[in-house]
Every structure is written in C-alpha cells, then in structure tokens.
C-alpha angles and dihedrals in degrees: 000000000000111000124211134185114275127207111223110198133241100170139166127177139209124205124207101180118291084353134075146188117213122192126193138172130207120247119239111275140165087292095046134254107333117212138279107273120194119191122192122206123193086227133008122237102237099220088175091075121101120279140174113202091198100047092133125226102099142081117307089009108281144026096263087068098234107126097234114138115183095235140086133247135232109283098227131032105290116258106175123068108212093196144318144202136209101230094169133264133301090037108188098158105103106217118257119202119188128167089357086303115114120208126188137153120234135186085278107041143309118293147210121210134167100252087216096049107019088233101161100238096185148350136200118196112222117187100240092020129235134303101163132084125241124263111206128202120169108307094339124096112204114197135152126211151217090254089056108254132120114218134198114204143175109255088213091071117347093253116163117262098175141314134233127200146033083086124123086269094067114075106201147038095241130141120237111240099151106089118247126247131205137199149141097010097325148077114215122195133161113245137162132358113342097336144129115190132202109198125182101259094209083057111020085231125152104273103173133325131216111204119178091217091060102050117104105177102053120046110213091193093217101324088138116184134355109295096268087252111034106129111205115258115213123204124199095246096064099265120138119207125202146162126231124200140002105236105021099041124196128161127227136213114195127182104233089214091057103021083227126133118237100193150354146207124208131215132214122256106284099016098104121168114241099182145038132289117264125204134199136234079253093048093246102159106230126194132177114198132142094295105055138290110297133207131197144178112250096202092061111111100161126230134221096289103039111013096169146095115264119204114247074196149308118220116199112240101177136335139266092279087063125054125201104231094168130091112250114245119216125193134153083356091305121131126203133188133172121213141197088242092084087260137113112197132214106209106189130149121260127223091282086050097246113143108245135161097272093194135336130230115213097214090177090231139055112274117228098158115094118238130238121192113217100218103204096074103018097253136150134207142195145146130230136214090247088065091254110142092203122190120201133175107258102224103040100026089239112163108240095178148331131218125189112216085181096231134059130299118216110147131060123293108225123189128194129175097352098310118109113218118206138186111199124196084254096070094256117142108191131186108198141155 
C-alpha cells in the first residue's frame, strides 16, 4: 500500500452570524510542524443539527448508501404489470419513490410520476437530460444533469427553487451523473473536473469546494476527479465519503464542517472505484472496485506514526478480468456485491469474525444494477445485463424467484409496498407485482 501524509485536525471555530472562520493546524509529523491555516466560509454546516442518515428518498435507498429500503417484495415472481412508460433509450437514472410519488431522470428531463397509477404528475426538460437519481428532503427534489447543473425543485410541481454550476467555481464542462445528498444545511454533489461542492441548500450558494488539485496534505496520485458516479455517502457523525477516479481509485473521508479530508486510502493501479461508498450499521466504510470488495474502519483517523487506513479485510470477489461496476449493499453485518464475472457475492463474518464469501450466486450474466434489500422479509434484488430481475434470500442465496424483462438492467431496482419498479437500458419504466 502507498502511504501519504495525513492532516490530523486541531480545529476551533468562530461563528459571525451565517459566516465562520475555521483554523486548524497540522499535526507533527516526519517534515516538521506545518502553519496555521485559516479557512472562511461564507456559512457553516451545522452538523449539529439533526440528521437521519436513513431518511430514505434518495439513491440506494439512504443516505448510508447501503440499499436497504424498509419494505417487502412480491412473494413470487411478479406476473401483472400495473403500468409502464416508454422514457427513451440508454436509461441510467435509478427510480426514487417517496411518499407514493416516483421520481426518476431520463435522457429528456426529470420526471414525476404517481407511484399506484403511473399518471405523469410533472416534468421538468434538462438539455442533456438526466442520469442521476433524485434526492428527496421534505418538499424539495435535488438532481443534477447532463448539462451540468444541479437543480432544487419543488416536488409539488417541479417548479424551479434555485440552480448551481456552470459558474467560474466549477473546472470543467462535465455532466452529473453521481446523485446529490443533503444533509445538515447542504446539499453536496460531484461536478466538473476533480471536485466535490457543498452548496446552502436554502440558496443554492458556494459553501466550500474540495478540489483534488488543491489538497496538500493527501496525494491522490492521479485519482483525478470523483468516479463519475460516485454518489456522496453521509455518516451521522458529519463525515462525508466519497470515491475519486476511475483508474487509479482512491477513497476520501472529509470532514463536512471543514471540508478537509481526514484520510485516505489508495488503490492500486487499475483498480478504479465505479460506485458509491456503503457503510454499515457499525460504520465500517465498504468498497467494491476491480480489485475486491474492501472494508475499513471508519473511526480510524490516523495519527503521526501511522496516519492511514488499515484494511479490517478485502475479500476477493472476482479478478482483474472482471470489474465490479455495482454498489456494494450492507445489511446485519452482510455484504453483497454483484460482478461482471456472472457472480453475486455474500460477505459475512465467521465464527472467528474474519470476513469471508458466505455463498455465490451464478446470474448467468455480468451485474451492473445495484442491489437494494427489502428489510421486512429478508430478500434481495438485482438486475442483470442479460434483462433477468432476480430475488434471492438474503442470508442463504436461495433463489425466491426470477423475471425476464427481456433487455438489460442496469439501474436499481427499488420496491415499495409490495410492487417492484424497474428501469431498463430501453427506456421502459414498469411498475408490477
């Protein structure tokens, strides 16, 4: 493992009114005491505020990342299609449904629809269209685009609240295509060229950027920008996790108040990360990249003599000729992770408490969905490339049921009430049970 220099905080702040000054100093470390830095921010993320890191309406279901939604499936494979719509071809938005409204983004626009009949209730048209999925808090809808731009809007109607990007702060001319998270009093969302932003999310104003170009004290050894997508993974405790780059993969740990990262891990060559941080119930940190499937310990901060993650273990789900494109899912201390080697893999500790494959499931064809677990009867589901919507107890791998939609899966699947909802790459977006 590569190490870098760590900066270990010693922080107070000051607040005048809806703006701070935080100072920090670096702690000693092999090239002697670094300065005093002060950073201003034109407002302070109150991460004192109450949050609830499983509030739902967002991508994989939380956001912890860990694609649990608190719901059961349909017991048997699902035979009767409620309704469907034809959103266009190439469909990457995963669908959201919060309080029985779906939401979900499409090569035109972002879209509202009720989850029971399928009645369009809005739609918003986005240059580029939208690859992202919604993130929901109260009556406001946070998405980012294919022109570049993220957007709050008011889930009634899909009027606009207020836009980000585009402006001199952002390097770059990229689409958004990782999903937004707020929380505290911000929204943050990975957009341009190596960066990570936190805007108000009252005002959609600049609160703080983290730019790998700019940061001294971690080398990211090439890991330019946030894996495209890469959607931001929020812990109670005001940590935010993210992945950068998509060959040479490291993963970051930034402090929301600061916007400074408190550690990193580095990747081997080729062994980018292609989805989003999950975290336990315990806080352990999981990735899935090329290379296997890792697991950290998210209280780790490092110290003088030794400032780096340390891996509780990586177990090897697959090999370099097979890349691991899918979010991994944690749930009761279980891990799952789908590959492009056909396989979907079970991580759970033995008796020792070593992390170890607890059982394999053969899908016939590489899995690019993202799963979610419904909580409520133990299930998992996932689509496959080859079109299968495949459901699986979660604990023994048994198969529970199978469904051909007849064309590639690529989004999450998300279930609510007993109905299952489905993207597929052809644009169709079905309700069934």
């Amino acid at each position: 493992m590569n190490k870098t220099l760590l900066l270990s905080l010693c922080c107070t702040a000051t607040v005048f009114g809806a703006t701070g000054e935080i100072s920090f100093k670096p702690a000693h470390n092999a090239s002697g005491d670094l300065p005093l830095v002060t950073r201003h921010f034109p407002k302070l993320i109150d991460t004192t505020l109450p949050y609830d890191a499983l509030q739902g309406g967002c991508y994989r279901g939380n956001l912890k990342r860990n694609g649990v939604l608190h719901t059961a499936g349909p017991e048997s494979e699902p035979t009767q299609k409620v309704w469907s719509i034809e959103l266009g071809e190439k469909q990457r938005s995963s669908p959201v449904v919060f309080n029985s409204v779906l939401y979900i983004g499409s090569r035109t626009g972002m879209h509202a629809f009720d989850a029971t009949t399928g009645e369009e209730k809005w739609t918003v048209s986005i240059q580029g269209g939208v690859e992202a999925s919604a993130c929901i808090e109260n009556d406001i809808l946070y998405i980012g685009g294919n022109d570049g731009i993220l957007r709050a809007l008011r889930i009634a109607d899909g009027s606009e609240v207020w836009t980000f990007g585009r402006g001199e702060e952002v390097k770059g001319n990229r689409k958004i295509v990782n999903s937004a998270a707020v929380a505290f009093n911000a929204v943050f969302i990975g957009l341009g060229e190596n960066s990570l932003f936190a805007v108000d999310k009252e005002t959609g104003t600049l609160i703080w950027t983290f730019d790998t170009d700019n940061v001294s004290h971690i080398d990211f050894l090439g890991a330019r920008g946030m894996s495209d997508r890469c959607s931001p993974t929020i812990s109670p405790d005001g940590m935010l996790y993210t992945n950068f780059g998509s060959r040479w993969g490291r993963t970051a740990k930034i402090d929301i108040a600061t916007s400074l990262s408190q550690a990193s891990f580095f990747q081997h060559n080729d062994a980018g990360y292609f989805d989003c941080v999950a975290l336990s119930e315990s806080n352990v940190i999981q990735c899935v990249s090329s290379r296997g499937l890792y697991f950290y310990d998210s209280a780790q901060k490092g110290n003088s003599i030794d400032p780096f993650w340390t891996e509780k273990v990586v177990v090897n789900v697959g090999t370099n000729d097979f890349r691991q494109n899918s979010a991994p899912s944690t749930w009761k201390n279980y891990t799952w992770a789908g590959t492009d080697n056909h396989n979907l893999y079970c991580v759970a500790p033995d008796e020792k408490g070593t992390n170890g494959i607890a059982w394999t499931y053969n899908a016939k064809s590489a899995i690019n969905s993202a799963a979610c677990i419904t909580s409520e009867d133990s299930r998992i589901l996932f689509g496959t490339n080859a079109g299968m919507l495949i459901s699986l107890d979660a604990f023994t791998g048994t198969e529970q049921w199978t469904y051909d939609y007849g064309t590639s899966i690529r989004t999450m699947p998300w279930v609510d009430a007993g109905m299952v909802y489905i993207a597929t790459d052809n644009g169709t977006l079905s309700c069934m049970k």
